[in-house]
N, CA, C and O atoms as a GROMACS GRO file, in nm:
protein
  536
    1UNK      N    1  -4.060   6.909   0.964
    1UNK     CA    2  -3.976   6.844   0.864
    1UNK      C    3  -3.844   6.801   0.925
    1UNK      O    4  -3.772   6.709   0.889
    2UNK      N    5  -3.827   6.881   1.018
    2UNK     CA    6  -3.641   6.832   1.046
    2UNK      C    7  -3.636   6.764   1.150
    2UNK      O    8  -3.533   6.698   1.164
    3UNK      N    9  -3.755   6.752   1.270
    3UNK     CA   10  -3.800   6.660   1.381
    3UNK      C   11  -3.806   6.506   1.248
    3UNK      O   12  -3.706   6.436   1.265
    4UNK      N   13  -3.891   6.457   1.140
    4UNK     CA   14  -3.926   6.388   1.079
    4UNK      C   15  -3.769   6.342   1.029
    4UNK      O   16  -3.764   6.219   1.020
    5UNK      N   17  -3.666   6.394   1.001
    5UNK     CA   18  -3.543   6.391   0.932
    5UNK      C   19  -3.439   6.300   1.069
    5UNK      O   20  -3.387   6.189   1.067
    6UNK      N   21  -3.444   6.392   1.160
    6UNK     CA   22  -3.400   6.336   1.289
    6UNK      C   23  -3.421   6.176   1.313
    6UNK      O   24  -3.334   6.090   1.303
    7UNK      N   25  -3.565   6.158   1.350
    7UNK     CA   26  -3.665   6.006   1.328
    7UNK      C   27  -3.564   5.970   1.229
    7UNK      O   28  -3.450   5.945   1.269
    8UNK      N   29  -3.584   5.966   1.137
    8UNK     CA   30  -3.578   5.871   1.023
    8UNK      C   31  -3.373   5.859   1.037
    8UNK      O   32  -3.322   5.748   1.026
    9UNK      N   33  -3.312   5.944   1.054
    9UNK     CA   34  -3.181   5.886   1.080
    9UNK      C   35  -3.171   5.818   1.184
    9UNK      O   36  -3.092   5.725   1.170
   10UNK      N   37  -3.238   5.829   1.323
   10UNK     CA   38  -3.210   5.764   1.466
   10UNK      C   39  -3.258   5.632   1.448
   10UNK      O   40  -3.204   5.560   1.531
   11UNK      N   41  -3.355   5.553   1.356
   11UNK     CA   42  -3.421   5.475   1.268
   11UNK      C   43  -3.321   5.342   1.193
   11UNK      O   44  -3.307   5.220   1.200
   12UNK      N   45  -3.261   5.477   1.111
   12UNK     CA   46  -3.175   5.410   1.002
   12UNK      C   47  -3.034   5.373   1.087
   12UNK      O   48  -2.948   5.298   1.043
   13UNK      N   49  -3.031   5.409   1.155
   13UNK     CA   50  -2.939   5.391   1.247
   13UNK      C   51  -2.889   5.283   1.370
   13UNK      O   52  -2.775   5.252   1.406
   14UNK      N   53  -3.045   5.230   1.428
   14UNK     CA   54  -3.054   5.157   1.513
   14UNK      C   55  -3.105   5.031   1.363
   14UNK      O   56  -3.105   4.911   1.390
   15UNK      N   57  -3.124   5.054   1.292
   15UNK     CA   58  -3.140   4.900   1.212
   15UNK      C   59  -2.981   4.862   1.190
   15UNK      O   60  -2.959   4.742   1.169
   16UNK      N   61  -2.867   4.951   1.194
   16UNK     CA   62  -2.751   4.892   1.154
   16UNK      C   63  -2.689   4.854   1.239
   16UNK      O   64  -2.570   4.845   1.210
   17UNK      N   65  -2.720   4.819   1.357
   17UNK     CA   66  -2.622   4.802   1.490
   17UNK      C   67  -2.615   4.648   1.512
   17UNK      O   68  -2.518   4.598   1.569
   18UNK      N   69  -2.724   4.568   1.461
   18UNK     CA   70  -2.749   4.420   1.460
   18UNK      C   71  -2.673   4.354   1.300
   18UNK      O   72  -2.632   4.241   1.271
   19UNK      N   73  -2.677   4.438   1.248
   19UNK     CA   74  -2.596   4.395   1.157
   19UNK      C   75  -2.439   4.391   1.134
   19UNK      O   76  -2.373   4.316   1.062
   20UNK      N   77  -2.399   4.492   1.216
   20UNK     CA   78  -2.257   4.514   1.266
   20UNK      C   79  -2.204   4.410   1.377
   20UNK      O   80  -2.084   4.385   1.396
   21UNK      N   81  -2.318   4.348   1.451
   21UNK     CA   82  -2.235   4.299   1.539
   21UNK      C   83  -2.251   4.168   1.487
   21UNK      O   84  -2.195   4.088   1.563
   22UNK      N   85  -2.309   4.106   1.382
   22UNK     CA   86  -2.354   3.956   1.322
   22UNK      C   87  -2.223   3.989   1.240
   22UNK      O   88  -2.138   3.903   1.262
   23UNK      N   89  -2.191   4.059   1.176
   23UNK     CA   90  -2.030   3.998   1.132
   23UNK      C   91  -1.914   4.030   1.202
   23UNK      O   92  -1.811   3.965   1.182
   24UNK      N   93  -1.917   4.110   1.273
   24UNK     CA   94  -1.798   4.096   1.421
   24UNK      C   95  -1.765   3.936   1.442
   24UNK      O   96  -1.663   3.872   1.420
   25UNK      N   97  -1.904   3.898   1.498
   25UNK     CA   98  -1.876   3.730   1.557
   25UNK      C   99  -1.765   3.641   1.546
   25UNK      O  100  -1.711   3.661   1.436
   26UNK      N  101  -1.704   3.547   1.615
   26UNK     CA  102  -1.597   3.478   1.577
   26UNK      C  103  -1.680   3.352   1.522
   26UNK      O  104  -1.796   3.346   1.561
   27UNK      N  105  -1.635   3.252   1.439
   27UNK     CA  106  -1.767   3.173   1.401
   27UNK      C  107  -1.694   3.017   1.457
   27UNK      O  108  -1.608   2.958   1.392
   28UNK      N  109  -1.749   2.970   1.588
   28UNK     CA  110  -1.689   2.830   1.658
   28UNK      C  111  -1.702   2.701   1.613
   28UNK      O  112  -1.626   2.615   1.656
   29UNK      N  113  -1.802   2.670   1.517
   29UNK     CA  114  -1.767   2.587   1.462
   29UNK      C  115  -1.677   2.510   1.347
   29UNK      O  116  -1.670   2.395   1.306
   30UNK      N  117  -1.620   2.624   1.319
   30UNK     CA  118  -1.528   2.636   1.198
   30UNK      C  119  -1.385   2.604   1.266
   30UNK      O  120  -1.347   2.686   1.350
   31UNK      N  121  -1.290   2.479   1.238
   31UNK     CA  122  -1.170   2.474   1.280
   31UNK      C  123  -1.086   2.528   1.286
   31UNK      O  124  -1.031   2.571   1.184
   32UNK      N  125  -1.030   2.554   1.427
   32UNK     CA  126  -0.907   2.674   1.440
   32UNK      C  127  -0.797   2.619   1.350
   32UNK      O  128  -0.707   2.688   1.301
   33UNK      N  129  -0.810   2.510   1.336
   33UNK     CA  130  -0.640   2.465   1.237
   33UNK      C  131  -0.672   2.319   1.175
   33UNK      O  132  -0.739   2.228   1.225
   34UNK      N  133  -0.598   2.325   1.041
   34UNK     CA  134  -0.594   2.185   0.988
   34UNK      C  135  -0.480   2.111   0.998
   34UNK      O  136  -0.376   2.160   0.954
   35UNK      N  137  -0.477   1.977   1.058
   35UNK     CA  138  -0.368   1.871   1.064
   35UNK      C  139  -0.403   1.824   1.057
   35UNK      O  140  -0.514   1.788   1.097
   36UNK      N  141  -0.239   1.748   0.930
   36UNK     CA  142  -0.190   1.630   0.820
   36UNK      C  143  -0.112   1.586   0.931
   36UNK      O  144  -0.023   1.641   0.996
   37UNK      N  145  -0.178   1.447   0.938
   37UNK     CA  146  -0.115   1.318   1.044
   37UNK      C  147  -0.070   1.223   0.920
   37UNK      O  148  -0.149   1.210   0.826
   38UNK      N  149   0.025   1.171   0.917
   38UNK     CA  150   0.084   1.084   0.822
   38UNK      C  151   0.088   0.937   0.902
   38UNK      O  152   0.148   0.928   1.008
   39UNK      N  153   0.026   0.836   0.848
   39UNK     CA  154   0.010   0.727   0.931
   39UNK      C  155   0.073   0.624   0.808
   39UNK      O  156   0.038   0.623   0.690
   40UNK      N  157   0.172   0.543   0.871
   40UNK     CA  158   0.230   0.405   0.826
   40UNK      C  159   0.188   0.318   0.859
   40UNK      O  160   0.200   0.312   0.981
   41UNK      N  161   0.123   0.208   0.810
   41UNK     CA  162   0.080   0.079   0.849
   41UNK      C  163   0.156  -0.048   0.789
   41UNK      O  164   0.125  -0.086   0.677
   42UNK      N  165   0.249  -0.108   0.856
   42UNK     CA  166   0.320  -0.219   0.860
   42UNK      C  167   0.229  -0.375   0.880
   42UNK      O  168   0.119  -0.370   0.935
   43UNK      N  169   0.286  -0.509   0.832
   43UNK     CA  170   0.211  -0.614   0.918
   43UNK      C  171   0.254  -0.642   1.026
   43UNK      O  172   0.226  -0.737   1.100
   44UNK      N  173   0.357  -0.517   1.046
   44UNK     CA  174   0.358  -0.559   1.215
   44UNK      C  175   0.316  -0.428   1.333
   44UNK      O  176   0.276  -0.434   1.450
   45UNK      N  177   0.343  -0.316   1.243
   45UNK     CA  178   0.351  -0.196   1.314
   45UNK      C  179   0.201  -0.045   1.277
   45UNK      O  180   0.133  -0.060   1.175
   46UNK      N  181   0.185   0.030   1.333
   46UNK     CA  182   0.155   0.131   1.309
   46UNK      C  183   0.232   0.279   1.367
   46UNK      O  184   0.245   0.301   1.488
   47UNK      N  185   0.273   0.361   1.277
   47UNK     CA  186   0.352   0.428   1.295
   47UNK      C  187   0.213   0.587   1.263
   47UNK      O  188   0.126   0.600   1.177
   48UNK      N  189   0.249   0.666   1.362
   48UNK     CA  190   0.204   0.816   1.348
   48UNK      C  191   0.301   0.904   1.357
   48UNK      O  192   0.374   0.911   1.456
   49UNK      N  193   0.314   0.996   1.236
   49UNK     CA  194   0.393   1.130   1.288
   49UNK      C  195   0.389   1.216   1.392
   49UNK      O  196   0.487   1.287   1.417
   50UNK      N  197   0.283   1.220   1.459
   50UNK     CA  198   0.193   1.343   1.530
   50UNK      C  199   0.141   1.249   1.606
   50UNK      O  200   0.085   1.157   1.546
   51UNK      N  201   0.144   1.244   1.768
   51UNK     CA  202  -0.004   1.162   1.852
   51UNK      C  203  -0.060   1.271   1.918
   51UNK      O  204  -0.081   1.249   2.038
   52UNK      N  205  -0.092   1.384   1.876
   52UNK     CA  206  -0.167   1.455   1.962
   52UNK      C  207  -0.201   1.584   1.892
   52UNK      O  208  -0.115   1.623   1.814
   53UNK      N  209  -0.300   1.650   1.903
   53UNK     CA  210  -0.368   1.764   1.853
   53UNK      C  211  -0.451   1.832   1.912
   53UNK      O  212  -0.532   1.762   1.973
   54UNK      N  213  -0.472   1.975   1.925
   54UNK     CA  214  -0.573   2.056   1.975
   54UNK      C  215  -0.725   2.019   1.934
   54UNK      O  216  -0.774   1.979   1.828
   55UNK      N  217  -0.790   2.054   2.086
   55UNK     CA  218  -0.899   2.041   2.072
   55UNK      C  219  -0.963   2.156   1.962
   55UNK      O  220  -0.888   2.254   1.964
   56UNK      N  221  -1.059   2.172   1.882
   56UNK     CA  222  -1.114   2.228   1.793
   56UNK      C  223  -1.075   2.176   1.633
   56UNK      O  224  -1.145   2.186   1.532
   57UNK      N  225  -0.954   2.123   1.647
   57UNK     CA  226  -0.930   2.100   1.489
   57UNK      C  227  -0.961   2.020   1.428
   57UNK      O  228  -1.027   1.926   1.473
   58UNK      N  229  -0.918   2.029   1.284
   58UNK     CA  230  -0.944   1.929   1.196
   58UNK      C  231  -0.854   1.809   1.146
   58UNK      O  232  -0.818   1.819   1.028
   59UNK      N  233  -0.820   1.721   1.201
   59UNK     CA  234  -0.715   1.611   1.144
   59UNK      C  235  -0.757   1.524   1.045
   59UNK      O  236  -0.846   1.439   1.042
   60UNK      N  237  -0.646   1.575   0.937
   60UNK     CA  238  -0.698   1.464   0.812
   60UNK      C  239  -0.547   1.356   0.869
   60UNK      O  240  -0.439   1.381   0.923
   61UNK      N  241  -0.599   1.262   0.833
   61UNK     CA  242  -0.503   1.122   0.869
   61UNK      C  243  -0.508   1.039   0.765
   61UNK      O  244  -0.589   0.948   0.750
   62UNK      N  245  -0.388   1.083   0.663
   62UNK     CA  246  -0.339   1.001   0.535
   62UNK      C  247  -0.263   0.864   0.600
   62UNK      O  248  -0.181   0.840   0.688
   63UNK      N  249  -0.314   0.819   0.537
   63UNK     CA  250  -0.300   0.670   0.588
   63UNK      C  251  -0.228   0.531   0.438
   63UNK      O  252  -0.287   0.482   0.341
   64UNK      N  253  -0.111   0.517   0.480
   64UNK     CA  254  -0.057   0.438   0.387
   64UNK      C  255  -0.064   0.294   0.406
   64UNK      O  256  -0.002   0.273   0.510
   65UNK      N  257  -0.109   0.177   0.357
   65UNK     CA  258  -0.090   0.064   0.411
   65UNK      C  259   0.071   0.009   0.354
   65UNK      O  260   0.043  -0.035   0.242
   66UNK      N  261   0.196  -0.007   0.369
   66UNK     CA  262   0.308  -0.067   0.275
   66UNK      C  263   0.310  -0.207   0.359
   66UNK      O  264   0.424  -0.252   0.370
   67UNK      N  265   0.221  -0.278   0.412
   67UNK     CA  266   0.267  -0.397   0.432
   67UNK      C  267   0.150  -0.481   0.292
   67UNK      O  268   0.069  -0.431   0.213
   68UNK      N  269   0.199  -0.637   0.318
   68UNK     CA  270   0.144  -0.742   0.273
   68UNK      C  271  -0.024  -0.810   0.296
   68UNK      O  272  -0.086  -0.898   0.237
   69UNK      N  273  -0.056  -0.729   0.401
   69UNK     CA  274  -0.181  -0.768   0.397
   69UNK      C  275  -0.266  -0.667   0.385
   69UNK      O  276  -0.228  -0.554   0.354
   70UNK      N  277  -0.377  -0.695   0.405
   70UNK     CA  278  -0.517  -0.588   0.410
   70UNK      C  279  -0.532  -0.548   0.567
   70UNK      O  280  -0.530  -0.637   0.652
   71UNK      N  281  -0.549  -0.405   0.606
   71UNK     CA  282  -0.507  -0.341   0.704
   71UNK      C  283  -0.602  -0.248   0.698
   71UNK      O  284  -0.608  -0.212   0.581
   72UNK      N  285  -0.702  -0.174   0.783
   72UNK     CA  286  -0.741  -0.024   0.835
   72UNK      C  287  -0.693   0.030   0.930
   72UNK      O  288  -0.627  -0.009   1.026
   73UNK      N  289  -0.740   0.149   0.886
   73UNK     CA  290  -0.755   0.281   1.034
   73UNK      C  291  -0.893   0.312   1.083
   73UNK      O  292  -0.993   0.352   1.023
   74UNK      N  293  -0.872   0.284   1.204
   74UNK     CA  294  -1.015   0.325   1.255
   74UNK      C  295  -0.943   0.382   1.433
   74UNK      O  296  -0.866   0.324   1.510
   75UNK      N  297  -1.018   0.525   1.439
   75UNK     CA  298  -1.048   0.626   1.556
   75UNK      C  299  -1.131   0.551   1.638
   75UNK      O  300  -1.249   0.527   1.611
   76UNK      N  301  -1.086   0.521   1.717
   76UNK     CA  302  -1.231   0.460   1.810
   76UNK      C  303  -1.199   0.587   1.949
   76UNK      O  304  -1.098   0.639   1.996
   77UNK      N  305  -1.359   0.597   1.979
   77UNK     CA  306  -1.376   0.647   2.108
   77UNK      C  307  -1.502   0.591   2.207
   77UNK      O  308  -1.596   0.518   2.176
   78UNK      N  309  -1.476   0.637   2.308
   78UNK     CA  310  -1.578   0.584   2.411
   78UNK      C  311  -1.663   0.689   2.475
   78UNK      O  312  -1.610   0.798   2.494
   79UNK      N  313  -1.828   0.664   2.522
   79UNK     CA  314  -1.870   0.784   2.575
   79UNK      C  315  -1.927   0.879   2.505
   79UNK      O  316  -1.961   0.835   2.395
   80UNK      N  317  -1.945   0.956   2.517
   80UNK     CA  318  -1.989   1.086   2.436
   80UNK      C  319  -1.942   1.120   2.314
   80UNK      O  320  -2.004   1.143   2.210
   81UNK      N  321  -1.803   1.120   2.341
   81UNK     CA  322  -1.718   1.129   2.188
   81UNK      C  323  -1.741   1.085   2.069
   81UNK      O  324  -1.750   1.156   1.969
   82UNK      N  325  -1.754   0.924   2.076
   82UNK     CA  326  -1.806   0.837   2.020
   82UNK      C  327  -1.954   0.807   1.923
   82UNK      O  328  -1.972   0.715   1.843
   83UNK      N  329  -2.041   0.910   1.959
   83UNK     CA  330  -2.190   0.874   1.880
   83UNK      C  331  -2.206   0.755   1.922
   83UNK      O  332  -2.139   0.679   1.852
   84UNK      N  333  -2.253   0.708   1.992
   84UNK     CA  334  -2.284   0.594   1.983
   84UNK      C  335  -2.199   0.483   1.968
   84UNK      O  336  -2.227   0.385   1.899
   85UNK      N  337  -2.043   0.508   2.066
   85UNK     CA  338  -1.971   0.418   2.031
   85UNK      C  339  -1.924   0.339   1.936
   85UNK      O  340  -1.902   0.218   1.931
   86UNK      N  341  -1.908   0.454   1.837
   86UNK     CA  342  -1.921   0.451   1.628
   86UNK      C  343  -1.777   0.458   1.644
   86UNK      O  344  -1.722   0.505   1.743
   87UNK      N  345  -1.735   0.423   1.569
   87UNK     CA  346  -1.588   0.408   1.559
   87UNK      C  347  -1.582   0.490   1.400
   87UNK      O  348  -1.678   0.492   1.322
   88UNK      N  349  -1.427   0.566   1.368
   88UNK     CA  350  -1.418   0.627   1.235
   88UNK      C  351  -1.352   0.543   1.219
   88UNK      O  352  -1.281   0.508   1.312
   89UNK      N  353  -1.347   0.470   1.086
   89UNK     CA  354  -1.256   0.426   1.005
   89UNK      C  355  -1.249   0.433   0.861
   89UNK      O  356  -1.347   0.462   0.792
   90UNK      N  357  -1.114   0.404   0.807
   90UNK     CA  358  -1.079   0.428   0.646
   90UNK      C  359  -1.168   0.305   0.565
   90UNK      O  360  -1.215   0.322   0.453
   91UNK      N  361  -1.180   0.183   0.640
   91UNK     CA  362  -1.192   0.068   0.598
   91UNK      C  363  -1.131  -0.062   0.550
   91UNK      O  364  -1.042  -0.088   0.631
   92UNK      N  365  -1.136  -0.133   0.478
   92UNK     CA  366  -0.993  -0.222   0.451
   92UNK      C  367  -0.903  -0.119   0.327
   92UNK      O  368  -0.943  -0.041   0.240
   93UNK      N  369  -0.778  -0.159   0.368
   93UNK     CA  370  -0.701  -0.087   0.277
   93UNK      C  371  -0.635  -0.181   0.209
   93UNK      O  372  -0.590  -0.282   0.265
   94UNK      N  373  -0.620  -0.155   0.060
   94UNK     CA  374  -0.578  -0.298   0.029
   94UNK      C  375  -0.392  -0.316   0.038
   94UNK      O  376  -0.327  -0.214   0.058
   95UNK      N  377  -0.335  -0.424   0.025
   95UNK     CA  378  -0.205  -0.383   0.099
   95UNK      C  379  -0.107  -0.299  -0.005
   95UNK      O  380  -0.173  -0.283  -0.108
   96UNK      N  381   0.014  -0.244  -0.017
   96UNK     CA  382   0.079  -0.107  -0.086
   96UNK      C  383  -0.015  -0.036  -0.109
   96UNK      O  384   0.006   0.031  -0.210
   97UNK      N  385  -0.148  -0.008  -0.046
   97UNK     CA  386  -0.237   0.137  -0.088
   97UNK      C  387  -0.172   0.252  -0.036
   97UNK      O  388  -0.110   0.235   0.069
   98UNK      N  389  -0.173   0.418  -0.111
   98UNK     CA  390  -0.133   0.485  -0.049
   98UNK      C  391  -0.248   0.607  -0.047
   98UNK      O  392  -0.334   0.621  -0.134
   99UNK      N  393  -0.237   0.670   0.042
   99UNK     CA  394  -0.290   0.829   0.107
   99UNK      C  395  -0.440   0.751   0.105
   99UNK      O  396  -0.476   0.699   0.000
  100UNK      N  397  -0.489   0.747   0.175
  100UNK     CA  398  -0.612   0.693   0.215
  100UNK      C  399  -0.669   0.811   0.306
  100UNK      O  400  -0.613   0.793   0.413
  101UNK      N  401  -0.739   0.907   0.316
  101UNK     CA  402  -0.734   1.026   0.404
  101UNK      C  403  -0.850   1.014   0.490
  101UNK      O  404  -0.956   1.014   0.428
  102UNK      N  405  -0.860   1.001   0.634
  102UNK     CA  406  -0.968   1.003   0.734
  102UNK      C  407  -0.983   1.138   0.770
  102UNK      O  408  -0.885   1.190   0.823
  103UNK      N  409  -1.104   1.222   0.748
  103UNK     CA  410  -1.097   1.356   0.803
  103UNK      C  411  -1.159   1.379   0.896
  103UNK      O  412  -1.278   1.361   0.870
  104UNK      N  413  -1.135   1.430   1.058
  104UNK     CA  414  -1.194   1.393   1.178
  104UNK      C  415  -1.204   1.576   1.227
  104UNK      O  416  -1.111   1.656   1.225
  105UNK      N  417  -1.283   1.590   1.248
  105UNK     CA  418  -1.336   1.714   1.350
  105UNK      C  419  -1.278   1.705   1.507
  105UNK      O  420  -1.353   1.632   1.572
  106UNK      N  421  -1.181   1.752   1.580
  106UNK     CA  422  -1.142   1.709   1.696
  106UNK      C  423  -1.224   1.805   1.820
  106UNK      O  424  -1.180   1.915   1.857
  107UNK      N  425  -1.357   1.738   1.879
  107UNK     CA  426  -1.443   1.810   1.914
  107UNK      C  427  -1.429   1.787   2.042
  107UNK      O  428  -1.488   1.871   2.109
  108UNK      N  429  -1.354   1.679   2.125
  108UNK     CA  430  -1.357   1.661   2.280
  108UNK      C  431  -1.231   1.587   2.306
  108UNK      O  432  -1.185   1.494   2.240
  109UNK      N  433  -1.155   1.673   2.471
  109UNK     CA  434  -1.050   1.627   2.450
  109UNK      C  435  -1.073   1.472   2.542
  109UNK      O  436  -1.183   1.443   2.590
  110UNK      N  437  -0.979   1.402   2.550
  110UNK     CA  438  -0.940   1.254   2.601
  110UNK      C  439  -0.832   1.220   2.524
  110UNK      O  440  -0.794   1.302   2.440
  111UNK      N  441  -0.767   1.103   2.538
  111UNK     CA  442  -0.718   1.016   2.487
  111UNK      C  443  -0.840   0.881   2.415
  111UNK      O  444  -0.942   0.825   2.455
  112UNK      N  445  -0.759   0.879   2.297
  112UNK     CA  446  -0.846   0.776   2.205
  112UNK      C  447  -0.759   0.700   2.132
  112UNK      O  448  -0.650   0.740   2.092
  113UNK      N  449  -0.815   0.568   2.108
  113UNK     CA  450  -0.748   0.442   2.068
  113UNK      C  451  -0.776   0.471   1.868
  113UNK      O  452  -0.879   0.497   1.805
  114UNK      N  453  -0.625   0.451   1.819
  114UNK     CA  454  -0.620   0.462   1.692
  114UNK      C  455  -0.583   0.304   1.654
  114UNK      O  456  -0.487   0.266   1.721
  115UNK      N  457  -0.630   0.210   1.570
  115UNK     CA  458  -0.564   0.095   1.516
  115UNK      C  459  -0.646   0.001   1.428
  115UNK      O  460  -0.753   0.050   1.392
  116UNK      N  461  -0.624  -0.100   1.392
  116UNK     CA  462  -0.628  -0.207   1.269
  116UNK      C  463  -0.718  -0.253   1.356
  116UNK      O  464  -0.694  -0.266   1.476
  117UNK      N  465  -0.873  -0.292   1.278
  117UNK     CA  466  -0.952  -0.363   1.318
  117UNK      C  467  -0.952  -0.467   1.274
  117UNK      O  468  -1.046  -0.525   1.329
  118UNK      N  469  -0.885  -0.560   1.177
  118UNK     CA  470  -0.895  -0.641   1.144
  118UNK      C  471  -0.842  -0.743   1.157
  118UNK      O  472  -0.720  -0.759   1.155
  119UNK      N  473  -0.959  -0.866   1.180
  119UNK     CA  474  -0.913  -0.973   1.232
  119UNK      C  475  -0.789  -1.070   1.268
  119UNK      O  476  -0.767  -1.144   1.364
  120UNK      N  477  -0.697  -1.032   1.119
  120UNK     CA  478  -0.559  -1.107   1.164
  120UNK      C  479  -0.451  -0.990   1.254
  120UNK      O  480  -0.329  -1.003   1.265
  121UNK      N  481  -0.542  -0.871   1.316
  121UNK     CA  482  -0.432  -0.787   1.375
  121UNK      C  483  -0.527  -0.760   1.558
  121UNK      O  484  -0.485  -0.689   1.649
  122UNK      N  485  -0.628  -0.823   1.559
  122UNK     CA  486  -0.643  -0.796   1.692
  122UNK      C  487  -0.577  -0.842   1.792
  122UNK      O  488  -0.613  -0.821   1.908
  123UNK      N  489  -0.449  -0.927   1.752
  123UNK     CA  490  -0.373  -0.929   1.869
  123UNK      C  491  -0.249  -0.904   1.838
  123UNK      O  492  -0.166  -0.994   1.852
  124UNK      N  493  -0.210  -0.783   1.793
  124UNK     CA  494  -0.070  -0.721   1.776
  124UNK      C  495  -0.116  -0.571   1.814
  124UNK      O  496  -0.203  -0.496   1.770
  125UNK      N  497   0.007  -0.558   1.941
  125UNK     CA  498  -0.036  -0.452   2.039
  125UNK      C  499   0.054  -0.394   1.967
  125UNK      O  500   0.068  -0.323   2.066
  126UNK      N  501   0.161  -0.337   1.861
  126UNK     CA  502   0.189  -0.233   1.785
  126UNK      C  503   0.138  -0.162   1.698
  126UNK      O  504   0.182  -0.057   1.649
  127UNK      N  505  -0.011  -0.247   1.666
  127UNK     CA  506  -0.138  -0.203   1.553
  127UNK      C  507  -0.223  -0.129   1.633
  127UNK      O  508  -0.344  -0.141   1.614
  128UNK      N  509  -0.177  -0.045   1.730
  128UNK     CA  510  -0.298   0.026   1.812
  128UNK      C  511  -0.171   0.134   1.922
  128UNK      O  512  -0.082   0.114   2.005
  129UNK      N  513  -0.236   0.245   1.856
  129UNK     CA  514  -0.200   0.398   1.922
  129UNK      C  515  -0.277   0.468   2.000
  129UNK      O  516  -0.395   0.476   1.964
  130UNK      N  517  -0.240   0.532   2.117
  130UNK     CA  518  -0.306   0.606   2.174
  130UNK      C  519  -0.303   0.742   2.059
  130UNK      O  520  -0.211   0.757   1.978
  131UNK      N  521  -0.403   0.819   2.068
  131UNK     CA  522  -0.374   0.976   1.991
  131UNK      C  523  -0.497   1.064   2.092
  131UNK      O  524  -0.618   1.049   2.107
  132UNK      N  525  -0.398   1.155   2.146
  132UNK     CA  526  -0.460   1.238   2.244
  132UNK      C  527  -0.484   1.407   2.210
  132UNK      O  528  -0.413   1.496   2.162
  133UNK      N  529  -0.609   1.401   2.258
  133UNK     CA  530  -0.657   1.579   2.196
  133UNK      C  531  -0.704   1.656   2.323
  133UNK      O  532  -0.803   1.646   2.395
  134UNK      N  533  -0.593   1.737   2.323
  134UNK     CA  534  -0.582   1.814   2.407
  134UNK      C  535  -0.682   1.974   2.448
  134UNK      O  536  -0.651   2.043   2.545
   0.00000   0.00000   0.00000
């Protein structure tokens, strides 16, 4: 009986050791930190509070348009980063829109091109930011 008692605790015992260490774990896909990037969009300018952020986080990028025309935000990356050389963007914003929020997972570092895809701004080199993740 007390050999049988022994068993059955050394038992109950080794079933709890896998369960102890499954919530120990640190869990990596979950963002070490959230950042609010505040983005201004002018018809002449794009303005960021912040150009740079840790690798792992989460950047939401409120995005105001206060100029006169129709304006986006779009993340572009190249390479791996990219999916398929997919670009994130808000889309057209219509012009005085405010908080428009892009929420980006910052999963690899480089430097990456932030700016206005749209046609009456592909040639105004103030509509395009570097934003680098470190």
């Amino acid at each position: 009986m007390k050999s049988r008692l022994i068993a059955l605790a050394a038992v109950s015992a080794m079933a709890l050791i896998p369960a102890g260490n499954g919530v120990a774990r640190t869990r990596t896909t979950e963002p070490t930190e959230v950042v609010r990037i505040n983005v201004t969009i002018t018809d002449t300018r794009m303005t960021l509070d912040q150009k740079s952020a840790e690798r792992g986080a989460q950047v939401n990028f409120w995005v105001r348009n206060v100029g006169h025309r129709v304006h986006d935000f779009t993340f572009e990356a190249q390479g791996a980063a990219a999916l398929s050389n997919l670009g994130y963007t808000t889309g057209a914003i219509k012009p005085r829109s405010r908080a428009v929020v892009l929420q980006l997972f910052m999963d690899f570092r480089g430097q990456f091109d932030v700016k206005s895809t749209q046609k009456a701004d592909a040639n105004k080199p103030r509509l395009k930011q570097t934003f680098n993740i470190t």
